[in-house]
Steps between C-alpha positions, in 0.01 A plus 500: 500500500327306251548741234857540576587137498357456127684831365798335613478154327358697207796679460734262570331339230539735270866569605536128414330545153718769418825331572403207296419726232853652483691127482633432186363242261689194461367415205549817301849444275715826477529624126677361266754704245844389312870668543427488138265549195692481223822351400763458197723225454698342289507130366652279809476820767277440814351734732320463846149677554435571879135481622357653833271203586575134383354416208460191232746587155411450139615592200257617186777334221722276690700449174581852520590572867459216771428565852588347821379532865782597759561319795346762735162381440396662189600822582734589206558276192747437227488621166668333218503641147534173208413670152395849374140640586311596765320337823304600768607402820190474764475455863199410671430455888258266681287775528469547138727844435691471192758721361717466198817565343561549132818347384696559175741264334798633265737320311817492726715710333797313501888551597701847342713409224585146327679168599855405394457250174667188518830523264728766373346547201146489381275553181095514659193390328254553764638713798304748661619888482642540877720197468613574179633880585646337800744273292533702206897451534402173441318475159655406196206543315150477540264301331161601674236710235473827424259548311793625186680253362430206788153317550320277722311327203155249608427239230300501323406844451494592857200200517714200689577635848338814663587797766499365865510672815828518656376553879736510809861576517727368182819285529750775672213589768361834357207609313604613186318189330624172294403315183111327529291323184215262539492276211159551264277240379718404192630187595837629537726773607807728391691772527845605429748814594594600105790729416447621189704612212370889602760515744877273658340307795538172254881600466558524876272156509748391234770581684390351851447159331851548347648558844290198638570281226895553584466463897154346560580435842524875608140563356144452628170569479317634800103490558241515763138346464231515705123349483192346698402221249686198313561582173884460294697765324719446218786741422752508242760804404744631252186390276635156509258228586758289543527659855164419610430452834249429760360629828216278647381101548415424133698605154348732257584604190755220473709625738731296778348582845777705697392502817139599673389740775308575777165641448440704794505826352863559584729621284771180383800601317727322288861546413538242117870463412531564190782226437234282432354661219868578346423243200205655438625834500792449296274507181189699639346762228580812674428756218252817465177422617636195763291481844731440740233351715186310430234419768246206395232416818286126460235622282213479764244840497589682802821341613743784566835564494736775743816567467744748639910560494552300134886613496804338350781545694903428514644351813 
């Protein structure tokens, strides 16, 4: 009987054993994996990355894609793309499993086809290609360069300003690209759109400041500018100086301030009647050779000027 009793609570004791054995550990996280491991987006675009166990977010370039937690305890998260490049999105639970998403940034590609320009008639200096074939009923004549008979000349020699980089979406919201220069280490800056005696731009410039000249108050000048730091721009056209003008907090290069801006980054446009120029005008030199507009930035090494949309227009 003895015998009996102790193979009994020997194996009940191993029946015990064996149950325990075949609980599941609390403590043992399930694997973690991502819905995704690799995304493309575009500038502005988000996308949301699903986990299977909740996890702490982080982003390897935060300038290039941000990420945000979701409200379900850390189980997905919120992708945000801000500038061309890549990231690597990571996840990573308390039990230290980590898994990662590579993100790519493009440039956002922008809207099909061009905005409507302001006026019924228009002669462009800086206009980008899809807004200009979308108002090409529009254009009188067009003073931008080609490389033929129209220039955008640097002074001196190319030295005063130099290339910038036009990043992010111009003026009419697409990415065909605008006007950028940084100004050297000259002391000064210029640059002017020339028409030379090679070809007629100067005759229809000619005959625009004719035509404003007679009814200045149909006539202006339309501009956007955009920039992160303080610096003024002086402008002047029909190679007049007389019709200086300037956009910023402090004259330079003797011209009257017009007005300042913003300098957030944003694109600020302009619309300059040109009735108040029509003195000036009336005897401006508008032969072979005339730039139609001149650009002059405060003569500060690496202040930098961006412009989009220089138009003038008729009402």
């Amino acid at each position: 009987m003895k015998a009996n009793k102790f193979f009994a609570m020997a194996l009940a004791a191993l029946t015990l054993v064996g149950f325990n054995a075949c609980k599941p550990d609390k403590d043992v996280e399930p694997d973690l994996s991502l819905d995704q491991t690799a995304i493309q987006l575009e500038v502005a675009q988000t996308a949301t990355i699903v986990a299977t166990v909740e996890a702490t977010w982080a982003s390897s370039d935060a300038t290039v894609a941000a990420v945000v937690p979701g409200n379900d305890g850390g189980k997905s998260a919120l992708v945000t793309a801000l500038k061309e490049g890549s990231a690597i999105i990571s996840a990573t639970t308390k039990g230290g499993q980590t898994k990662t998403c590579v993100v790519t940034v493009k440039k956002e590609a922008g809207p099909v086809g061009g905005k409507e320009l302001k006026g019924s008639q228009v002669w462009p200096i800086i206009l980008d290609g899809t807004t200009l074939e979308a108002n090409a009923s529009k254009v009188v004549a067009s003073f931008q360069p080609n490389d033929v008979d129209q220039f955008l000349y640097i002074w001196p020699s190319g030295d005063s300003y130099t290339g910038g980089e036009a990043t992010g979406l111009n003026f009419h919201g697409n990415g065909d690209g605008y006007t950028s220069l940084i100004v050297g280490g000259l002391g000064w800056s210029g640059a002017g759109f020339c028409l030379t005696e090679a070809g007629n731009g100067w005759e229809a410039a000619k005959a625009l400041n004719d035509a404003i000249v007679a009814a200045p108050d149909d006539y202006f000048l339309h501009l956007a500018i955009k920039s992160t730091d303080n610096y003024s721009h002086c402008f002047y056209f029909m190679g007049s100086e007389a019709t200086k003008f300037v956009l910023g907090a402090t004259s330079v290069y003797d011209g009257p301030i017009l007005a300042n801006f913003d300098r957030d980054g944003a694109w600020h446009e302009f619309d300059i009647p040109m009735s108040s120029y029509a003195a000036a005008l009336a005897t401006a030199p508008v032969v072979a050779g005339v730039n139609v507009f001149v650009m002059l930035t405060e003569g500060v090494s690496g202040a930098q000027l961006n412009l989009d949309a220089v138009y003038f227009y008729k009402k």
